[in-house]
N, C-alpha and C positions, 0 to 999 in steps of 0.2 A: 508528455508531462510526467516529470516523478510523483512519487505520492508525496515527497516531503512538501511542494510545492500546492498539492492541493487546497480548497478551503475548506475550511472544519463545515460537515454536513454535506457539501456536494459527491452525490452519488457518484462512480468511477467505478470501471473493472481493469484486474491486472492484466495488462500485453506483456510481460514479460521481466523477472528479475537478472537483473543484470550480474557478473561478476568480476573479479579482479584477474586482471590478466589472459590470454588463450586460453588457458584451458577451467572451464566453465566447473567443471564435476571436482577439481581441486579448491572450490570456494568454498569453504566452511558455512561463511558466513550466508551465503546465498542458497546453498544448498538445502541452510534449516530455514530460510525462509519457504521454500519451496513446501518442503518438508508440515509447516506451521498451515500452509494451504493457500501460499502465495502464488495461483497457479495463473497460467492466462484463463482468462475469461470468469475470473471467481469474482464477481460484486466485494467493493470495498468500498470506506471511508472513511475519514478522518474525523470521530468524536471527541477530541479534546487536547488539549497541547498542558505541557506543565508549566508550575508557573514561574521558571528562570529562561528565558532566552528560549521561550515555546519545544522543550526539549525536556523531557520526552514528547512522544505521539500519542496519545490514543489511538489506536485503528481497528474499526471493525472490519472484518474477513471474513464474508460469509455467516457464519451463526457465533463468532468465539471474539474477544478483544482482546488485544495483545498491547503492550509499550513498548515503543521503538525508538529507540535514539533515532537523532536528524539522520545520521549518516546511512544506518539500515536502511531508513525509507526513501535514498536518496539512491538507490539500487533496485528498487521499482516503481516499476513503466507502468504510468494507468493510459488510460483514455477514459476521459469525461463521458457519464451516460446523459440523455437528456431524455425526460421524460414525457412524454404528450400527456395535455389537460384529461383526458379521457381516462390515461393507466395514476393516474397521479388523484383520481377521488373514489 
């Protein structure tokens, strides 16, 4: 699942940011995600969208929020976390 595609508040961690083309370390753009703490395995979520055509994102990452246009977040890979009643009170 990408993150653009997530729903606002459901917990997810990063699997990996994706980039344009073979070679990965030539992505600007991915790179500073990376960089921002877009890493696999970092807890994320989507706190809020703007309010023209849900664009930007809110996303939390870890401890910091950032705004990400659709397309940034459309270059990272989450997987949904699901949480048991037990870790969840």
């Amino acid at each position: 699942m990408k993150l653009v595609d997530l729903p606002r508040d459901v917990r997810a961690r990063v699997v990996t940011v994706h980039g344009n083309g073979d070679d990965r370390s030539a992505d600007v753009v991915a790179r500073r995600l990376r960089e921002l703490g877009f890493v696999s395995g970092e807890p994320v979520r989507v706190s809020g969208f703007g309010p023209f055509g849900r664009d930007p994102l809110l996303v939390r990452i870890g401890t910091s929020s950032f705004a990400l246009r659709r397309s940034e977040a459309a270059r990272v890979e989450v997987e949904q976390v699901h949480v048991d009643a037990e870790q969840a009170s």
